[in-house]
C-alpha positions as protocol buffer text, in pm:
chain_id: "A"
residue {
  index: 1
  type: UNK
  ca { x: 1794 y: 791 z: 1023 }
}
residue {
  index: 2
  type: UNK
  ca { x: 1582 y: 941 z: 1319 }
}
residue {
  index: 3
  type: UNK
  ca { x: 1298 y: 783 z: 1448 }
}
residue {
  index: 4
  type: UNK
  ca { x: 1111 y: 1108 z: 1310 }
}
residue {
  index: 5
  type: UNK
  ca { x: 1273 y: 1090 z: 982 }
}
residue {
  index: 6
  type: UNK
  ca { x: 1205 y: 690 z: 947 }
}
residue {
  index: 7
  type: UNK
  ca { x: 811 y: 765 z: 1001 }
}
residue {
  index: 8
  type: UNK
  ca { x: 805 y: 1005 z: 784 }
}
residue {
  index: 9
  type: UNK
  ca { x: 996 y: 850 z: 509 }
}
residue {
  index: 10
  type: UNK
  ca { x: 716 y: 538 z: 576 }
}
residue {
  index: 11
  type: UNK
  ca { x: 405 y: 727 z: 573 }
}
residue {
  index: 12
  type: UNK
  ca { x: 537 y: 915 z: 243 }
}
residue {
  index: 13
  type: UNK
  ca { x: 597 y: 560 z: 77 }
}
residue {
  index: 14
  type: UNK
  ca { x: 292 y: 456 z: 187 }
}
residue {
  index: 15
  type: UNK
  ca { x: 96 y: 752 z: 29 }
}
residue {
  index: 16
  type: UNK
  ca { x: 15 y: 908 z: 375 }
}
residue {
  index: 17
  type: UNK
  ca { x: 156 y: 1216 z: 340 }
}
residue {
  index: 18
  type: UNK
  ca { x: 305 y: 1418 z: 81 }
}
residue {
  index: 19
  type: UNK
  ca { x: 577 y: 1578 z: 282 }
}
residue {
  index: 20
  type: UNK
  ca { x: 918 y: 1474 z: 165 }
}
residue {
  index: 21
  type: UNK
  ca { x: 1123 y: 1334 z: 463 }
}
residue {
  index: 22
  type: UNK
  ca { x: 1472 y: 1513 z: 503 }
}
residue {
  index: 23
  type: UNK
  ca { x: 1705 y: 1420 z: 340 }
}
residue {
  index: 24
  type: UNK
  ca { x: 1548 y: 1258 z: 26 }
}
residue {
  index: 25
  type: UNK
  ca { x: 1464 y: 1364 z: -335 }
}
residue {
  index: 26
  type: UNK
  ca { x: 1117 y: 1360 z: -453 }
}
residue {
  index: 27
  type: UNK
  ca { x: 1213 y: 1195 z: -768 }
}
residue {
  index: 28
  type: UNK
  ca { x: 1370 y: 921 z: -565 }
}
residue {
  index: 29
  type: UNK
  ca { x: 1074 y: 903 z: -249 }
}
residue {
  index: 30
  type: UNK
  ca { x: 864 y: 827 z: -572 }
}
residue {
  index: 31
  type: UNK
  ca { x: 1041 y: 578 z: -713 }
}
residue {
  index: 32
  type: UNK
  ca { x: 1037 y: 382 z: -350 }
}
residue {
  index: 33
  type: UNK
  ca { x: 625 y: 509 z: -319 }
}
residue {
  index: 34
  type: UNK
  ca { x: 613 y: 332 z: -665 }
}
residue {
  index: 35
  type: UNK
  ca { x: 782 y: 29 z: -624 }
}
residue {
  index: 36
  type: UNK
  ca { x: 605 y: -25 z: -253 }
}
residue {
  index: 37
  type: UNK
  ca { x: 274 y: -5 z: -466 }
}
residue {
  index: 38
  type: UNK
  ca { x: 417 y: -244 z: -758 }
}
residue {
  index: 39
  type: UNK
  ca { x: 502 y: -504 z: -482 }
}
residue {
  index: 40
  type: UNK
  ca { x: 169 y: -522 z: -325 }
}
residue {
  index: 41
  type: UNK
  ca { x: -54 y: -521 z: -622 }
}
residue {
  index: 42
  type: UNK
  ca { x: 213 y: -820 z: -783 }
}
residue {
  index: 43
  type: UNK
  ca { x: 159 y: -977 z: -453 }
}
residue {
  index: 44
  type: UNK
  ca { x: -245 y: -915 z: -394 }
}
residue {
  index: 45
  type: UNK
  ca { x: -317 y: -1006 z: -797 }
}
residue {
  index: 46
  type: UNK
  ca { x: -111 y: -1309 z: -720 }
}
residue {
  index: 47
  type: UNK
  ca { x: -350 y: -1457 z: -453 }
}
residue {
  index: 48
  type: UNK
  ca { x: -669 y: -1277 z: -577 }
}
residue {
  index: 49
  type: UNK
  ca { x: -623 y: -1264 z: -1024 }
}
residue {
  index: 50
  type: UNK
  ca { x: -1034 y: -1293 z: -980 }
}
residue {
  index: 51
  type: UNK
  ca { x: -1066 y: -973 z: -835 }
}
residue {
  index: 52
  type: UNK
  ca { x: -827 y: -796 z: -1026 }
}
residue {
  index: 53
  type: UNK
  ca { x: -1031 y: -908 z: -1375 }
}
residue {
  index: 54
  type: UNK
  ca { x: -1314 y: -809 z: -1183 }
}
residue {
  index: 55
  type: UNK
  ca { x: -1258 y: -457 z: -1101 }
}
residue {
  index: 56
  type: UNK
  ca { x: -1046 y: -348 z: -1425 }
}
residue {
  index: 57
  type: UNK
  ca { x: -713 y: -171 z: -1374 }
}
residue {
  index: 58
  type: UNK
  ca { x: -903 y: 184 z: -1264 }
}
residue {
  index: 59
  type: UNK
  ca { x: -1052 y: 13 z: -986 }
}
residue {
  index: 60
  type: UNK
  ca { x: -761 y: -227 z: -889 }
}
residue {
  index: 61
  type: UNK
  ca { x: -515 y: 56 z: -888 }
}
residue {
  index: 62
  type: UNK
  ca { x: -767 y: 255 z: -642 }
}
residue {
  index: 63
  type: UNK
  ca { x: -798 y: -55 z: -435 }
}
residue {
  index: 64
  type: UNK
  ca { x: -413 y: -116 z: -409 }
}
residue {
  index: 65
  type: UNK
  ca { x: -335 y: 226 z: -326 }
}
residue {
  index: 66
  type: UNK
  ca { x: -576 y: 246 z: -66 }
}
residue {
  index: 67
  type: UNK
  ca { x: -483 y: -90 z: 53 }
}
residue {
  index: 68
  type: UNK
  ca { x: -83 y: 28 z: 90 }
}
residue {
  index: 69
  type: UNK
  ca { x: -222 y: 362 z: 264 }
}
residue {
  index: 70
  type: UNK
  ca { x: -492 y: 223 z: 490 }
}
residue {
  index: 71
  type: UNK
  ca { x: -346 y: -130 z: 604 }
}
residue {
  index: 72
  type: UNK
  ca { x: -160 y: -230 z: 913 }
}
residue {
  index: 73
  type: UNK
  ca { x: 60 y: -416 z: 678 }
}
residue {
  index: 74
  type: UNK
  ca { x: 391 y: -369 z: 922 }
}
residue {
  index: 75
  type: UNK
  ca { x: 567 y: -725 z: 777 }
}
residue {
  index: 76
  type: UNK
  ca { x: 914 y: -694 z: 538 }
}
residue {
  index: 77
  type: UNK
  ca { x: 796 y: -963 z: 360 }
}
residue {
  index: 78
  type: UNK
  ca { x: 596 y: -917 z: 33 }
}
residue {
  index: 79
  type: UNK
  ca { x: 428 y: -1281 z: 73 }
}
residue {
  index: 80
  type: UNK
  ca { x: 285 y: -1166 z: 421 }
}
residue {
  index: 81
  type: UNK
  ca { x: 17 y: -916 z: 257 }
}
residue {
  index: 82
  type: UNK
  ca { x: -241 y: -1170 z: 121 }
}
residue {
  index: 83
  type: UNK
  ca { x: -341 y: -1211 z: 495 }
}
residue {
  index: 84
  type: UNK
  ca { x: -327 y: -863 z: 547 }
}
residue {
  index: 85
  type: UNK
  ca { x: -537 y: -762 z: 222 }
}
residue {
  index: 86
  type: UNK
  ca { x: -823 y: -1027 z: 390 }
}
residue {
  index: 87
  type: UNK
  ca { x: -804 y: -825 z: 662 }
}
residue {
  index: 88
  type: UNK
  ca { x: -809 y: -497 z: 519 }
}
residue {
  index: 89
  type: UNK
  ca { x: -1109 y: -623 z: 293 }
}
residue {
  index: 90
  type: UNK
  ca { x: -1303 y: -723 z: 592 }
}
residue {
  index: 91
  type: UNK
  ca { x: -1264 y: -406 z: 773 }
}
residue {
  index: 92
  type: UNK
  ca { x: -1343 y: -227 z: 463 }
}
residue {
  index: 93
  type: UNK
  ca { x: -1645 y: -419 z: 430 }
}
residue {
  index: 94
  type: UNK
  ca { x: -1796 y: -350 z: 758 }
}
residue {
  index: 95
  type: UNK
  ca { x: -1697 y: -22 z: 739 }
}
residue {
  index: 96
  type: UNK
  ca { x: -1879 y: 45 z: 392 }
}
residue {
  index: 97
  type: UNK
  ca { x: -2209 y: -148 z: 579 }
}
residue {
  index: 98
  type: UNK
  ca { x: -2237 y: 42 z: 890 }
}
């Protein structure tokens, strides 16, 4: 896979774009978009079930998606995004205060 074709494919997943990479189906780019958003909002509700009961599943799945879309999150490793989702909720934060 190119280096084009590999960004592509990971901002697609991500919900950054909505242009296919080459080489894929959209059925199956949005069964990997689907199951990248799965894992982190298992993985976030894990570490933060507060929030989750909090918001109600229209807001959490707004959050999440944002979350996988806006986040730096760069790690292979599921159990790496509760420090990441701080982060993101930080920057968000200030962000929504300035």
């Amino acid at each position: 896979m190119s280096q084009t074709n590999t960004h592509a494919f990971y901002d697609y997943v991500r919900g950054r774009s909505e242009t296919l990479p080459a080489g894929y189906s959209e059925k199956g780019m949005r069964v990997y978009r689907h199951l990248v958003w799965l894992g982190a909002s298992q993985m976030v509700e894990a570490s933060f079930p507060a929030l989750r009961a909090q918001l109600g599943e229209e807001k959490w799945n707004l959050l999440i998606a944002d979350f996988v879309r806006q986040s730096q999150w760069e790690s292979p490793y599921y159990g790496d995004l509760k420090n990441e989702f701080l982060t993101y909720l930080e920057r968000e934060t200030q962000s929504d205060a300035a």
